[in-house]
N, C-alpha and C positions, 0 to 999 in steps of 0.2 A: 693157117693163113690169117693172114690181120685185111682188113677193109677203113683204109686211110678216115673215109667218112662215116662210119657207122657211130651213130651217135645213143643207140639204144641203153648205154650205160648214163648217159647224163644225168645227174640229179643237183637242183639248187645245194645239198647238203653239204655237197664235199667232191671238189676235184679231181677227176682220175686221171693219170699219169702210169703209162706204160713204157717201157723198156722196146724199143725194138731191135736194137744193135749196138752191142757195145765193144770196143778191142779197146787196145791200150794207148789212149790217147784221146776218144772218141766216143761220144754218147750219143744215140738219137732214143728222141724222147715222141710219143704223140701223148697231146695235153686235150682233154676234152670237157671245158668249162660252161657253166652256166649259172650265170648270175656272180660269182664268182670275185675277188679282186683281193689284192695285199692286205693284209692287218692295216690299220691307222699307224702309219708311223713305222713300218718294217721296209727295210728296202734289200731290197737282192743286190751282194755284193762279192761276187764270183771270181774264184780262181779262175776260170776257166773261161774262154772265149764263149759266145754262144750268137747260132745266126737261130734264128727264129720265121715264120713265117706262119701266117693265116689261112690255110685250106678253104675254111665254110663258117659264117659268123662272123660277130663282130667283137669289136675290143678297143680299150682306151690304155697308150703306158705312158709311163711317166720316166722320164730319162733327168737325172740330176743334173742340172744346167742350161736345161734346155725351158725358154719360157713356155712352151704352152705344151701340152698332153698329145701325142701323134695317135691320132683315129687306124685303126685298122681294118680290112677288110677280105675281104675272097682275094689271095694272090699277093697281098704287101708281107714284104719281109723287114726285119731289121737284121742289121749286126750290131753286136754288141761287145765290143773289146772285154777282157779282162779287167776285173777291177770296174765296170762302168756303174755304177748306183742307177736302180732302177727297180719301177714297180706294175703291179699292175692295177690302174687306176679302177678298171671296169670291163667289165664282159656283159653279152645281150642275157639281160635274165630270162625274155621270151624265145629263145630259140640257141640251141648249142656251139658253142664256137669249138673251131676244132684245131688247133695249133700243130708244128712240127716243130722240132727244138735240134739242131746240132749242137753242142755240144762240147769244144778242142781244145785241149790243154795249149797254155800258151807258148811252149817250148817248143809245140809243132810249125808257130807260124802264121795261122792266121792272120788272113789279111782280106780283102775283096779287093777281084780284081777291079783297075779303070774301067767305066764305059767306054764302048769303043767308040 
């Protein structure tokens, strides 16, 4: 049994990243950062689609193109197309953020639905 918010592994040192589900096509990931953020100069540049969202804690990314850094918090998601350059600019050093990560190859389709 996994506990989405258990944050007892956190350590400024180094990032943990679990596996929770994976099939053919399909990753989900729980990210559980603190203090944490991209190399200078490395940016995430993914085959694969990925939606992301914020559990607990907080977070700064950085999306190429875009002018200014999107703040994150308890409940904000992004999507992230394939191919989209992006980083993480920053996470709360005082208290754990807890991420969920999808994951989808682009050949499945990804998309987000309209607001209705």
């Amino acid at each position: 049994m996994t506990n989405l918010f258990d944050t007892a592994a956190a350590t400024p040192e180094a990032e943990r990243t679990e596996i929770l589900l994976a099939a053919a096509g399909v990753r989900l990931e729980r990210i559980l950062s603190l203090g944490q953020a991209s190399p200078p100069g490395f940016w995430y540049d993914q085959a694969e689609a990925e939606w992301v969202a914020v559990l607990s804690g907080r977070a700064r990314l950085t999306i190429a193109g875009e002018a200014a850094d999107r703040e994150l918090g308890p409940g904000d998601a992004v999507f992230l197309p394939a191919g989209c350059r992006h980083r993480v600019a920053w996470t709360d050093p005082d208290a754990p953020t807890v991420w969920i990560a999808l994951f989808v190859d682009p050949a499945l389709g990804p998309a987000l639905r309209p607001a209705p």
